[in-house]
N, C-alpha and C positions, 0 to 999 in steps of 0.2 A: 504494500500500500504506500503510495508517497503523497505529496501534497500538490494538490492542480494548480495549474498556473490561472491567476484572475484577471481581470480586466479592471483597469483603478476604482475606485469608488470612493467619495467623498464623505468624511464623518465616520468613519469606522470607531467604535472604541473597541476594548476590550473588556466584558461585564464576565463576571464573577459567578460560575451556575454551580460552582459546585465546591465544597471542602471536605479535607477528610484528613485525618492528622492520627499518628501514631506511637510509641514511647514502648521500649522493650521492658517486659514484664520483671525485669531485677533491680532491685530498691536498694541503694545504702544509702544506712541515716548517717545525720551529723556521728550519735553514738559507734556506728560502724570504722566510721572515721579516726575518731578518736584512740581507737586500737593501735593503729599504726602513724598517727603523727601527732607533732606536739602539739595542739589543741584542745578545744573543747566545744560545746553546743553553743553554749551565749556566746565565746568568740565566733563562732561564723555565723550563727543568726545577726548579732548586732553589725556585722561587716556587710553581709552579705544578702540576709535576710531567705535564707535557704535552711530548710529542717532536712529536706531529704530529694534523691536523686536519683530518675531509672539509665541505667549503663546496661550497654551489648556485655549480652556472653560471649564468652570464646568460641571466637568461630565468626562471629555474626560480621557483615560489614556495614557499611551505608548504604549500598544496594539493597539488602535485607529489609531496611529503614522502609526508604524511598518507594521499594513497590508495594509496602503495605499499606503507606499513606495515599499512596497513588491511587491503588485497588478503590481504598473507600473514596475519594474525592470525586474517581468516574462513575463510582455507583452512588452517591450524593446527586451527581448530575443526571442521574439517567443514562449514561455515555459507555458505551466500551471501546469505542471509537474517537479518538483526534488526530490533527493532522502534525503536529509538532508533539517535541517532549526538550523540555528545558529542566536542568536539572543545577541547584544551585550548591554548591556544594566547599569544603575543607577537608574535608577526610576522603575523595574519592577513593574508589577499590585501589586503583593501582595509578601510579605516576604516567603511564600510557597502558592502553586509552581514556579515552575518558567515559562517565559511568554512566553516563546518562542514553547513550545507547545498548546498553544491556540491561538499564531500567525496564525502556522502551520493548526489548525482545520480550523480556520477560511477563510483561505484561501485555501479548501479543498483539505490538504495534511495530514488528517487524516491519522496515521498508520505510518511515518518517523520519524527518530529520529530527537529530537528537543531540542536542549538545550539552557540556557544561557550563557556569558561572562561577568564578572566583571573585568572591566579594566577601570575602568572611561573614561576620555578622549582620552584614548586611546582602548579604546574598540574594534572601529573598525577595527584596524593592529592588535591585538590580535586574533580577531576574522577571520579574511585573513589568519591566521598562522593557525589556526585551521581547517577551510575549507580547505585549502589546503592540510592537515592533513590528512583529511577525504578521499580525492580524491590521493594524493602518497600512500596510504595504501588500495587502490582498495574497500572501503566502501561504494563512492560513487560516480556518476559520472557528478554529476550534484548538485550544493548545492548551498541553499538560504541563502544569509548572510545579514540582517539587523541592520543596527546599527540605534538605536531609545531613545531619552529620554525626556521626560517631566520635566526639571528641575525647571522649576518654582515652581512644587509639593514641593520639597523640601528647597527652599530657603524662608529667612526670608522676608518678603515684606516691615519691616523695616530698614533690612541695608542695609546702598548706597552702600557698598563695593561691594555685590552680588549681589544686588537686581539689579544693571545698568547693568551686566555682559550677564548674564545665559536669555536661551530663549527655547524655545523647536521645533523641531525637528524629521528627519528622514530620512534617505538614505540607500538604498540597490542594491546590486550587486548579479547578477549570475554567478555562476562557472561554469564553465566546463572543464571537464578534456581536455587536450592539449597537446601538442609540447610545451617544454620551449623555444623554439625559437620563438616562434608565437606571434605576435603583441596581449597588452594584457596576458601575461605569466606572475603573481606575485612571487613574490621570489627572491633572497634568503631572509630572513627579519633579521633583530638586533632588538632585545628586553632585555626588562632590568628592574629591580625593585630594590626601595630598602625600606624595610617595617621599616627600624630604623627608620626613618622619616615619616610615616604616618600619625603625628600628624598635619603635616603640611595642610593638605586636607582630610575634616573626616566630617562625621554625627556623633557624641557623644552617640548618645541614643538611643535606639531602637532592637541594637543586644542584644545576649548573651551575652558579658558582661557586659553590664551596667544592663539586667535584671536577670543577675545570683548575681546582689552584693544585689538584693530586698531594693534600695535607691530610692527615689524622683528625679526625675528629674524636672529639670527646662523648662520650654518649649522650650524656644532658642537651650538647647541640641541637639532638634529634627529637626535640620533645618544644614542644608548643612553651613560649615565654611572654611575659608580659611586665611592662612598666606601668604596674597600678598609678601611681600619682598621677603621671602624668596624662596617661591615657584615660582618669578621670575626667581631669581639668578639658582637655578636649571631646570628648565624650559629649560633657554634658554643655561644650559651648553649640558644638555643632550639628548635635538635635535639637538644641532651642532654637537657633538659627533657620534651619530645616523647614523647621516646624512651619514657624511663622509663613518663612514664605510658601509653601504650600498649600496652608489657609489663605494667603491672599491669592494667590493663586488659584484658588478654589472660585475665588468670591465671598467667601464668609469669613465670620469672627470668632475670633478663639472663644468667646464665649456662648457660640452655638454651636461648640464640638460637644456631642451625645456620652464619645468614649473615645480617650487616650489611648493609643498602646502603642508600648515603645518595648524594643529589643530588650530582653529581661536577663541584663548585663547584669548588675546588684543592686538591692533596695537602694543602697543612697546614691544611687546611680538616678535611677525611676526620681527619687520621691525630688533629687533636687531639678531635673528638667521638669516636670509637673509644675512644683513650685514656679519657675520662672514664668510661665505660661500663664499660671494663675489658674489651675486645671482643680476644682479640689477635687478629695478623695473619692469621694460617691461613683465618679465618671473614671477613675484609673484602673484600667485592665491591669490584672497581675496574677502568673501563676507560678514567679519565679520561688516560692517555697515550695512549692510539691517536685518541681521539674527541674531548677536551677538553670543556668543558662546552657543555650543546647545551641548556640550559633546559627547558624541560619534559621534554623528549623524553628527559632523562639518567635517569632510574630505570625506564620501559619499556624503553630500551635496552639498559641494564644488564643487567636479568633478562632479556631475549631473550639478549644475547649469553652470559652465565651458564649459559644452561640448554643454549644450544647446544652451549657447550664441555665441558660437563660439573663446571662449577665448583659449580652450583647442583642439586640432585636433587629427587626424589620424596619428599615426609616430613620434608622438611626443615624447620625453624622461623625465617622470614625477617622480621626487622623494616627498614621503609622509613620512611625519613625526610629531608625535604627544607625548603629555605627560601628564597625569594624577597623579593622587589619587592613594596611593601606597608605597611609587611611584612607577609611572609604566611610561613607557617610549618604542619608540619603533620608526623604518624605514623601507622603503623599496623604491624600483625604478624598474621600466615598462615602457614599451611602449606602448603607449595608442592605444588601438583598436578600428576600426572601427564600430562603432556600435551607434543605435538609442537611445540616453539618454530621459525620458518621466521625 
């Protein structure tokens, strides 16, 4: 099956028919934690705002992730059929190729174009810009967009820093081309990177260049790092920033957004871009203590889990906003469509 070539058409968006979001069945608590590193519960709740976390078994990849969230997002839609599969990702299976065409197989959509997204935590609004992409350009009319990562694969099992943080994950949404007026119409988006600083949030070892200098590496190289402080301080300069202009961008005012939800980096991540915004409590989506952050997969998650419990509704005016490794950084704001979240 591939995707038919279209003839232009004006006003395409891409609307939202379907979600469906996933988390592998093994939990460890803060207590679990506690076992093997110098910590405790109230250190990473009051850090963090995390009690507990579902991580892959041995064995499992982000594939595993991906075609489950996937499965339910086309049966949310009704679909077993689209014409793209975008696959946003940090953990892919393997350094070549990329995972998102054996998502694709596996969820018999042999024969569609299928690619990856490298935009860490912000993966997923990358990947909605993209999809959308696909669909204003008459490529395609229907696309599967999963954001999925297995972070734990990557993180050191002996720093607290990360090791309290990162969980694994997976959320996906169907597109469909649309009416930008139509409940569920994504866009306009603000994105943004800035690569001077990428030292800030980096895996060290593994690419081309640390295997183009033929050095040793140290093992630690090989495991996902992060400079908290600072990648706080931008963090939460450049989803306020985001933010804003995607609401103006929208047309509306930050004070007729329904529900916030932002990449579920750590509570005093959330609570202080909230703040800035002037967002209160009642409208902030958050389910970083059940799930802790899961990188891309945390704002599909979110709104799957949101819609499921009824925290998030039909009509509603939802601004998203996330920021990663990169840095990459990125927003956008919808109205939330009616539809079956699995």
């Amino acid at each position: 099956m591939t995707a038919p070539s279209r003839p232009a058409a004006a006003g395409r968006a891409a609307v939202i028919t379907g979600i469906g979001s996933y988390v592998p069945p093994d939990v460890v608590t803060n207590e679990d934690l506690t076992r093997r590193l110098d910590t405790s519960d109230e250190w990473i709740r009051t850090r963090t705002g995390i009690a507990t976390r579902h991580v892959v078994a041995p064995g499992t990849a982000t594939s595993d992730l991906a075609v489950e969230a996937g499965q339910r997002a086309l049966k949310s839609a009704g679909r077993d059929e689209v014409d793209a599969v975008v696959l946003a990702t940090t953990t892919p299976d393997h350094s070549c190729p990329a995972t998102a065409p054996a998502v694709a197989a596996r969820l018999g959509l042999t024969g569609v174009p299928a690619f990856d997204v490298a935009a860490v935590c912000t993966g997923f609004l990358y990947g909605l810009a993209s999809a959308s992409g696909l669909i204003a350009a008459n490529i395609a009319d229907r696309v599967l967009l999963v954001a999925a990562d297995a972070f734990t694969t990557i993180i050191d099992p002996a720093d607290r820093t990360t090791a309290v943080i990162f969980a694994d994950g997976a959320g996906a949404v169907v597109l469909s081309a649309g009416d930008p007026a139509e409940p569920g119409a994504t866009g306009p988006y603000v994105l943004g990177s800035d690569g001077g600083r990428s030292d800030l949030i980096e895996v060290p070892a593994g690419g081309s260049r640390q295997r183009s200098c033929g050095r040793t590496t140290r093992p630690e190289e090989h495991y996902f790092r992060m400079r908290g402080r600072d990648t706080y301080r931008h963090a939460v300069e450049r989803m306020t920033t985001a933010s804003v202009q995607a609401v103006e961008r929208r047309g509306w005012t930050m004070d007729g957004i329904d529900r916030f939800a932002a990449h579920q980096a750590n509570a005093r991540i959330l609570a202080a871009v909230a703040d800035r915004l002037d967002i209160p409590d009642e409208r902030r989506l958050s389910n970083i203590e059940h799930v802790g952050n899961t990188g891309g997969a945390s704002l599909p998650l979110l709104l799957s889990q949101a819609a499921q419990d009824g925290r998030l509704t039909p009509g509603q005016k939802v601004l998203l906003t996330a920021f990663g490794g990169g840095l990459a950084w990125g927003a956008t704001a919808l109205c939330w469509p009616d539809l079956d979240p699995l």
